[in-house]
C-alpha positions as CSV (number, residue, x, y, z in Angstrom):
1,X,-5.9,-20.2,29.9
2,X,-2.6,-19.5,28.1
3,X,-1.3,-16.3,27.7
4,X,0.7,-17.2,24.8
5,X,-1.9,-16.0,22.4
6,X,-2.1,-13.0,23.4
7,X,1.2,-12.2,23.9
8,X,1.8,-13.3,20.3
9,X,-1.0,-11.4,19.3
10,X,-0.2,-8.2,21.2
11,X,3.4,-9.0,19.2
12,X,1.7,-8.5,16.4
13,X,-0.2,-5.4,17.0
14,X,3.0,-3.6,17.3
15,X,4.5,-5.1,14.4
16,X,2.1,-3.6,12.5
17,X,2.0,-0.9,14.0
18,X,5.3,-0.2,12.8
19,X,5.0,-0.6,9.5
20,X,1.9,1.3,9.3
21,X,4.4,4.3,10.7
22,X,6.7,3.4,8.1
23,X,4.4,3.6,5.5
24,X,2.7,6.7,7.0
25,X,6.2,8.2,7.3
26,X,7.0,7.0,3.5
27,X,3.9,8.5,1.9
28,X,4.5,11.7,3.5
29,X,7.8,11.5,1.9
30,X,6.8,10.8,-1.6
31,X,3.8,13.4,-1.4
32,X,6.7,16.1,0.3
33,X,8.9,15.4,-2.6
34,X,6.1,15.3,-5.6
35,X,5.0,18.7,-4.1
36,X,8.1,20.3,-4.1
37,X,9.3,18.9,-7.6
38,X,6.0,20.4,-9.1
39,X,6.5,23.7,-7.0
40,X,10.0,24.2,-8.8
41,X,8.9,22.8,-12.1
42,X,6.4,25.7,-12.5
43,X,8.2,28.1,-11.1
44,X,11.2,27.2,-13.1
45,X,8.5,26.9,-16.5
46,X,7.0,30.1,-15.8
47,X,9.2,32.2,-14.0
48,X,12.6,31.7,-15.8
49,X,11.3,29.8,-18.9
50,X,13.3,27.1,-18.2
51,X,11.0,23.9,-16.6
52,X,12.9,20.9,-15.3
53,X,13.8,17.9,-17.7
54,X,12.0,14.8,-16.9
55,X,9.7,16.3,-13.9
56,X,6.6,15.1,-15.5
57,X,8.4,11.4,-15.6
58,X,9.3,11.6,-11.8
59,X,5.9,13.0,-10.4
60,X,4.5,9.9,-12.2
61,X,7.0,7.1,-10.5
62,X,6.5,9.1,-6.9
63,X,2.4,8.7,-7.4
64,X,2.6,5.5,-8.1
65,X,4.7,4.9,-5.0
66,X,2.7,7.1,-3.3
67,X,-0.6,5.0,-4.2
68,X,0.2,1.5,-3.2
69,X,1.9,3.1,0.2
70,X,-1.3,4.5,1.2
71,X,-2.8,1.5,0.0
72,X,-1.1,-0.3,2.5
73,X,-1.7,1.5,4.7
74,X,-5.2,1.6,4.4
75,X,-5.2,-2.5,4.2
76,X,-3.1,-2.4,7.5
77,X,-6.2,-0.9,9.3
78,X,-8.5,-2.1,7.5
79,X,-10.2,1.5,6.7
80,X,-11.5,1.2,3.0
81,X,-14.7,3.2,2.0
82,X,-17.2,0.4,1.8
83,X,-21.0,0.4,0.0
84,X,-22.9,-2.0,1.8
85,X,-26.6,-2.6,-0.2
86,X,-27.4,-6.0,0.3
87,X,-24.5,-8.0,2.5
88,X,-25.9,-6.3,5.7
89,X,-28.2,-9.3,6.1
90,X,-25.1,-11.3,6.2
91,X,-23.0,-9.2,8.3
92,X,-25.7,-9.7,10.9
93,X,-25.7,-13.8,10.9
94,X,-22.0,-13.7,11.6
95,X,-20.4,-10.4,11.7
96,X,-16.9,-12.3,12.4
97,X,-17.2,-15.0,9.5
98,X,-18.6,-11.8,7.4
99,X,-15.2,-10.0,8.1
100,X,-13.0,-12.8,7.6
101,X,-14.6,-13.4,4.3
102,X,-13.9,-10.6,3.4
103,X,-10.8,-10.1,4.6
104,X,-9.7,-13.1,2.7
105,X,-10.6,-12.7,-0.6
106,X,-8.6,-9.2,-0.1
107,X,-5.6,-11.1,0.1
108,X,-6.3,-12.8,-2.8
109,X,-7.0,-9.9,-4.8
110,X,-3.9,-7.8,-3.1
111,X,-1.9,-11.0,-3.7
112,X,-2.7,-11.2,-7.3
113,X,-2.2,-7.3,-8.0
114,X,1.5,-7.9,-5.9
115,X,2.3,-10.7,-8.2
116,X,1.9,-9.4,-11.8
117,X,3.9,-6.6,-10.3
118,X,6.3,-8.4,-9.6
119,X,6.7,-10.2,-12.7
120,X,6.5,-6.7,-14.5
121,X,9.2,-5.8,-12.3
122,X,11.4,-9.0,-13.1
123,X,10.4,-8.4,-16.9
124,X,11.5,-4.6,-17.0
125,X,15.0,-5.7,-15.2
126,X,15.4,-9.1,-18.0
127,X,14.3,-6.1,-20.8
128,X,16.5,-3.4,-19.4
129,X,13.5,-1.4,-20.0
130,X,14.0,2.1,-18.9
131,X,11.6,5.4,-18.8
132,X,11.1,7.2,-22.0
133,X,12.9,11.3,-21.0
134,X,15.6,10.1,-18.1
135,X,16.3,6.7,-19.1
136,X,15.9,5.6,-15.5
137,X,15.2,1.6,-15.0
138,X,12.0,0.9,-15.0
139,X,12.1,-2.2,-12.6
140,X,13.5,0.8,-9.8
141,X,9.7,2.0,-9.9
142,X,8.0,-1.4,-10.6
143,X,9.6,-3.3,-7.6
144,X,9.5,-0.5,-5.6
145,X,5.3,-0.6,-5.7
146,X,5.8,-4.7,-6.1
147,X,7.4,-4.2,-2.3
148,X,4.7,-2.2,-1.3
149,X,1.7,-4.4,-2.4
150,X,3.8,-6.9,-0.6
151,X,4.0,-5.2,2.6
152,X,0.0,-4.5,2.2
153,X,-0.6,-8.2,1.9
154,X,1.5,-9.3,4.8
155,X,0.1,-6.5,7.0
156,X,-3.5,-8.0,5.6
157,X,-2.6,-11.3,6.3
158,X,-1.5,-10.1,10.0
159,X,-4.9,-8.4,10.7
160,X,-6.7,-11.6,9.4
161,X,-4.5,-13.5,12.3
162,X,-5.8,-10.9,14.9
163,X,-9.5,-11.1,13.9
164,X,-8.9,-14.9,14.5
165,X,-7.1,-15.0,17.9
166,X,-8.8,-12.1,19.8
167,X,-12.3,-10.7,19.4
168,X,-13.0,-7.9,17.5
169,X,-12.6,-4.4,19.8
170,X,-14.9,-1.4,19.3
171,X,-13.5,0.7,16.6
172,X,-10.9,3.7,17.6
């Protein structure tokens, strides 16, 4: 038996591994920097009458950022709340087929949302669109979540590769 597999698969493990840190480590920053931008927009609003200009327009941009991070994040590991009525029955005839079924139509999907991101990125940088209070470009926010539903699909795409090469380990 060939180690190669495994060594490719381990490989892989730790490759996403490290961008699930990255992303953990990114959301963190985005929620860090929404929190603190809203802490000294109403302070500055009702302390010294004076709130800051475009807040509002930034906390906006950071969620969204914020969003499809966790998102990938949660498509890394493969953690989503699930409502299981009726596939149970199929889960049980062939709980790895189920899960690469499944897994697979979640690229699709993720794939799809990353692409007409992407071209609303690509068509906000042709338009030179740019947000209505700061004037800031709006492909800067667009391509920044069309990267991050990227990332989610490649990490999902990874983690379909390990449910094919090794068996599926008891849950952490």
């Amino acid at each position: 038996m060939s180690t190669a597999p495994n060594l490719q698969s381990v490989r892989l493990r730790a490759g996403l591994e490290r961008v699930i840190a990255m992303l953990e480590w990114t959301t963190c920053a985005l929620i860090m920097a929404m929190m603190l931008l809203t802490f000294a927009d109403v302070i500055g609003r009702y302390v010294f009458s004076s709130p800051i200009f475009g807040a509002s327009e930034m906390i906006s941009a950071l969620l969204a950022l914020t969003i499809f991070a966790g998102l990938g994040i949660t498509n890394a590991r493969d953690e989503h709340i699930a409502v299981e009525l009726v596939d149970h029955h199929f889960r049980r005839m062939s709980p790895r087929f189920y899960d690469l079924i499944i897994q697979l139509f979640s690229i699709f999907a993720m794939a799809l949302v990353a692409f007409v991101l992407a071209e609303a990125a690509l068509e906000a940088y042709h338009q030179n669109a740019r947000t209505f209070v700061l004037e800031i470009p709006q492909y800067w926010v667009a391509g920044g979540v069309s990267f991050l539903a990227m990332l989610s699909v490649l990490s999902q795409i990874a983690g379909v590769f390990l449910i094919l090469t090794q068996p599926k380990v008891s849950e952490r």
